[in-house]
N, C-alpha and C positions, 0 to 999 in steps of 0.2 A: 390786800392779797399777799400772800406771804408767800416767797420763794424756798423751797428744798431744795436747794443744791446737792443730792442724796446719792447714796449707794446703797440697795437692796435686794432683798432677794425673798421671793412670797414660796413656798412651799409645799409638799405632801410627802407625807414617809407613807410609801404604801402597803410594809410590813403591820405598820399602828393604826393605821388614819388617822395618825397627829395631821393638823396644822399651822401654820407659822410662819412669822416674818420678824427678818432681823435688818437693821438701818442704822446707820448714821452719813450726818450730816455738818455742817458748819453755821446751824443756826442751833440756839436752845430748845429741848426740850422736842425733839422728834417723836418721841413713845407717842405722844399726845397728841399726831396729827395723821401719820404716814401709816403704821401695821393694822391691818384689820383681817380679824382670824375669826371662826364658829365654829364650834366643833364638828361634825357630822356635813359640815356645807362647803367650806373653802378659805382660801385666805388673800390680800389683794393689800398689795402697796401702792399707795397711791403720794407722787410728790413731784416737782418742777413748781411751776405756780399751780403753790397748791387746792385740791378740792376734795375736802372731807367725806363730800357727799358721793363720790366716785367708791366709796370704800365703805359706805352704807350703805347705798342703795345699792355697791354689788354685792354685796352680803343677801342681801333680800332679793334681787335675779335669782342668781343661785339656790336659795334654797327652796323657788320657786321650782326649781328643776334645769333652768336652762344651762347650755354649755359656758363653757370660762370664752370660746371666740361670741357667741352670742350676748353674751353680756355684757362684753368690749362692745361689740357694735350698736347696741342700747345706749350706752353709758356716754360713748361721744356722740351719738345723734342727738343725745337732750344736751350736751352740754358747750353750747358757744363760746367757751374761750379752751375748746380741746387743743386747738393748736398750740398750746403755752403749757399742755399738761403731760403727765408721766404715769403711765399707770401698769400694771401687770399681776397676773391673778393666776390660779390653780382652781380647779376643782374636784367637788369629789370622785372624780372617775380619773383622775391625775392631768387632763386636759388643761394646758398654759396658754394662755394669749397675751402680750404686753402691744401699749404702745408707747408711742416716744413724739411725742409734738414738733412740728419741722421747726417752732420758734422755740425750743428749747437752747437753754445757752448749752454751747460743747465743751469740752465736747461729752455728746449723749448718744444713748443706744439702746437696747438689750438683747435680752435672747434667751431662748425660751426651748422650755425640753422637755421628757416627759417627769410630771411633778413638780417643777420650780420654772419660774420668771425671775431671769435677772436683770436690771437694768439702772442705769445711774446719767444724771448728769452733773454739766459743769466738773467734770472730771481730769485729771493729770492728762487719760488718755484712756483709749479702748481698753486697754492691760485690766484696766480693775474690774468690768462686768465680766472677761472672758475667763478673770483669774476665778471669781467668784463663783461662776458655771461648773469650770474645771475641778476646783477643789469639793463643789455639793456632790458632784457626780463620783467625784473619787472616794468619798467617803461614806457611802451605800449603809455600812456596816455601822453605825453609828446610830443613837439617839439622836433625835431631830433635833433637840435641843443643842446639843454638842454639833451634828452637822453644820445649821445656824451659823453657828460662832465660828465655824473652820471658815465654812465661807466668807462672812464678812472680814476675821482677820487674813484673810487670802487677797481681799480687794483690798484692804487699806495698806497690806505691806507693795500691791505693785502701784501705790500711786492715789488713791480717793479722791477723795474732794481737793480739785486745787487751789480752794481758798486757804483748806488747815481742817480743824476738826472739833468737834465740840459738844455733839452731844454721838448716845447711840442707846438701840431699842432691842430688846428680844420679847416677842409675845407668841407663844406656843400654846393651841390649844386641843382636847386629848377629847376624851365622854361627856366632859361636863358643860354646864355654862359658863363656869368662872373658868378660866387663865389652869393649865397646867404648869404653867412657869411665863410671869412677864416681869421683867427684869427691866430699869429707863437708869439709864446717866444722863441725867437733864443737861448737866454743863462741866466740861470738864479739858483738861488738857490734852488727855489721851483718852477721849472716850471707850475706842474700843478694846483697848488695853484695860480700861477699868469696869469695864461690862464683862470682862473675860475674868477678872480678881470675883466683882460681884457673885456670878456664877459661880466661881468654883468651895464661894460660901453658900451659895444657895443650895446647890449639889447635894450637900452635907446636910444640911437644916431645914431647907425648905420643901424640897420635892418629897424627903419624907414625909413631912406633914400633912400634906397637901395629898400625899398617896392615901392617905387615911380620913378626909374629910368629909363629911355628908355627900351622899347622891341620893340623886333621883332614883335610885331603885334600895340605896339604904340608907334613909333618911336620918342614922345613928351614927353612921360613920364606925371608925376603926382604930384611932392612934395607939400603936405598941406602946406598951410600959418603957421599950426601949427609947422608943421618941418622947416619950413624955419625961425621961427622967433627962432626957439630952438638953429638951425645951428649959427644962427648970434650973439648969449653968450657967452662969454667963458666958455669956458668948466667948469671949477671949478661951476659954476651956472647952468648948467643943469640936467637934471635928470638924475641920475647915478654919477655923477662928475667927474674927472677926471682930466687929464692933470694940464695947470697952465695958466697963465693971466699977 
């Protein structure tokens, strides 16, 4: 059983109906355990001793229709080791519910408002879910993706994880099935500092792309001559830079 000693925050921009979860932690490779997003249904961080399946099968609550508190109370009634876990979710109607395990290491919390759950444990201190709440909420005006990022680097500058830091996650999801933008630093020094470098070449490069790729209603997709000729640079020469040559 693998502990997330985490700091996150699950989401809804209810200008888009984006949703999304951004995270980091002091163990590797959090993308791959904690953010769980659907486009059109909700998004649910799930981390402490963690359970995956808290962030699958509340994916499938939800788009059964039930509420984000309803689904909470599903999710630990089937799951015996809830007191060790950490969870909090959005839905589509912007409805937040989290909880926080009494055996959580501290210190833990969250808090919850309309469209995002924050919550984190084994933390510096309260400062980083409250910092995290305050900056989502201050930043209304913002792409969700950019919101994300305000918030998480708002909890890591009052304090994060009091182990240190190591990895971090963004996964945002828009109309489609696949990821409007998911962004992982498996392992790093400054995760969230380099999830915010990542992004700000993604910005550039990616979410154009990604604006233009097949859907469900245009199975041909779109990419401008303009992306396409951006795509065919090496990176070091395109806007944002990046990579090498």
């Amino acid at each position: 059983m693998l502990h997330l000693s985490t700091f996150s925050i699950a989401a809804r921009c209810r200008r888009t109906g984006m949703f999304g979860v951004v995270v980091s932690t002091a163990v590797p490779g959090v993308g791959s355990l904690c953010p769980f997003a659907k486009a059109g249904v909700g998004a649910i961080a799930t981390q402490s001793w963690v359970n995956p399946y808290l962030g699958i099968d509340g994916l499938r609550l939800l788009e059964e229709g039930l509420s984000a508190g309803q689904v909470l109370e599903r999710l630990l009634a089937d799951d015996p080791g809830r007191n060790v876990r950490q969870v909090g979710l959005v839905d589509k109607h912007g409805e937040s519910a989290a909880w926080s395990g009494p055996e959580c290491v501290p210190w833990f919390g969250h808090i919850t408002g309309a469209d995002f759950a924050a919550q984190g444990n084994m933390l510096v201190s309260e400062a980083t879910v409250r910092a995290m709440a305050d900056a989502f909420q201050r930043a209304e005006s913002l792409d969700l993706t950019e919101r994300l990022l305000v918030a998480l680097e708002a909890g890591q500058a009052a304090g994060g994880d009091k182990r240190g830091r190591q990895s971090a996650a963004l996964r945002v999801m828009y109309t489609e099935e696949y990821p409007y933008c998911e962004l992982r630093v498996d392992e790093h020094p400054h995760p969230v500092a380099e999830l915010r470098r990542v992004f700000e070449v993604a910005r550039h490069q990616l979410l154009p792309f990604v604006g233009g790729l097949p859907t469900r209603h245009n199975p041909l997709g779109g990419i401008g001559q303009d992306v396409q000729d951006m795509l065919l640079t090496p990176p070091p020469f395109r806007p944002g830079g990046g990579g090498s040559h």
